[in-house]
Steps between C-alpha positions, in 0.01 A plus 500: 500500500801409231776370646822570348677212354823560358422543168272807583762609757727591209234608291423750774860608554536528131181696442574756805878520381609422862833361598521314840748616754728215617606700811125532622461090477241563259385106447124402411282226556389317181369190623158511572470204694761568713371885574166326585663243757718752686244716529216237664772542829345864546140385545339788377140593563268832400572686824887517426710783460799424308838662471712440230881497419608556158219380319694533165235453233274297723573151486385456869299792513244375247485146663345703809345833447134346419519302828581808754352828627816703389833518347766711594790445200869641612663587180777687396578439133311752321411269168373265738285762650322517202423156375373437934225809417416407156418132640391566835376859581147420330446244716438770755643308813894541405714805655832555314778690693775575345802483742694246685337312762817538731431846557165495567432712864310262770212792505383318158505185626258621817245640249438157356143361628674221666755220477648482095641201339853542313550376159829491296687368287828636662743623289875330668613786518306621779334190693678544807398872522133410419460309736681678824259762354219212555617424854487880582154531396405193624179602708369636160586141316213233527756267273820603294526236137812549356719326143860497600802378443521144665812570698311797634194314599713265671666723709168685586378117598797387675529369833792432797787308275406545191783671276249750406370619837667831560306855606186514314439111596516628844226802430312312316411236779466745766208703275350230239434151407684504142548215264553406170201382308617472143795446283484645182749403187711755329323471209136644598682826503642748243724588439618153639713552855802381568357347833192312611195631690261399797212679570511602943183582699561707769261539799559687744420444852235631717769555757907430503622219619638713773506868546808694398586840655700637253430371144740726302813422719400151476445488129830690483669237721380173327737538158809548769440233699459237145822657386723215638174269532761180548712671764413434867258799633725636764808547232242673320363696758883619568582555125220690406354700780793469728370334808725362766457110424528407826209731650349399156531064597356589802191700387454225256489220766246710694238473216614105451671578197798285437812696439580245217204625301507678122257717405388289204378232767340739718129554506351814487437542848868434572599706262305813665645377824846573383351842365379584858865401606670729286228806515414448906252842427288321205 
């Protein structure tokens, strides 16, 4: 198919009188070489169902669609509606919905014919939702291949002492195997962003790490405990939820956790240990 470079990007944008929305992250991928090595991380075959986040024009969409059973293209521009039918609705194999992925009820995701792979080229706005989204649906995901901002990616990669490892480092090693398989430059995009890019694959696990009782209170409880990530855990613990730090030192030595600890330097099992601690019932 034609791949848009940037010279029929604005062609397109002039000839459809559309005006890009800042506030949506609107940014598109004019570097076919670089489309074509991000997407080679996705390893797509003819029996795949794909699901795609804010295809745009197509930049990614087009690099795919000939190489899979289905598309389903999340988009909620309605110019960009049109150009994704006129290109790919006679191809016969491409499904456009027109609403935002984020509210889409888990009942759709069951009526899919098995595991999908998730495409995007994330708008920044919105990564972090995405992919909690991802991790909720998880046991519908066969692999999750995400642009984002690098910062982002790093923090979704992160591990025990890093300065990015905070809560969804922690989720994201209990559910997947994620890492970062490509950098891209500021420049394969336009408009051009102020930040770079690295393109994440996300697998998730056949089964957790370990088993957590209560996923929402935990989810809830990760940003709290990362809010003073340099402060000792039991001055946390005290701060935040209000736990007796003495009874608190003591819990913490039962699970061989040292009461010197900060949460940045804790692994994710510790780190539900302490959750256990201060939620006895979960």
């Amino acid at each position: 198919m034609e791949f848009l470079t940037l010279t029929k990007t604005l062609k397109l944008l002039e000839e459809k009188n559309i005006n890009l929305k800042k506030y949506l992250g609107q940014h598109f991928l004019i570097d076919r070489n670089c489309r074509d090595k991000t997407l080679s991380f996705a390893d797509f075959n003819e029996k795949d169902t794909v699901v795609e986040i804010g295809p745009g024009f197509g930049a990614l969409t087009d690099g795919f669609i000939e190489k899979v059973k289905e598309v389903y293209a999340f988009e909620i521009d309605p110019a960009f509606c049109e150009i994704l039918k006129e290109r790919f609705l006679p191809l016969g194999n491409f499904r456009l919905l027109q609403q935002d992925f984020l509210d889409t009820p888990a009942e759709w995701w069951d009526s899919m014919n098995g595991k999908v792979k998730v495409i995007s080229n994330t708008p920044y706005y919105i990564s972090s939702p995405i992919v909690f989204r991802i991790l909720e649906l998880r046991k519908n995901v066969e692999l999750a291949l995400l642009t984002v901002q690098k910062e982002v990616g790093e923090r979704f990669t992160a591990s025990p002492g890093s300065k990015n490892y905070g809560a969804i480092s922690v989720l994201m090693s209990i559910y997947c195997h994620a890492k970062i398989c490509y950098s891209l430059k500021r420049d394969v995009f336009f408009p051009k962003p102020e930040v770079s890019s690295v393109a994440v694959k996300i697998v998730p696990l056949e089964n957790p790490k370990f088993n957590i009782v209560d996923e929402r209170k935990f989810c809830e409880f990760l940003p709290l405990i990362f809010s003073f990530r340099r402060k000792k855990v039991p001055n946390v613990a005290n701060k935040i939820f209000k736990a007796d730090k003495k009874a608190f030192m003591k819990a913490l030595e039962r699970v061989n956790i040292s009461p010197d600890e900060r949460a940045e330097n804790l692994p994710p099992g510790d780190i539900y240990k302490i959750f256990t601690i201060i939620n006895p019932s979960s």
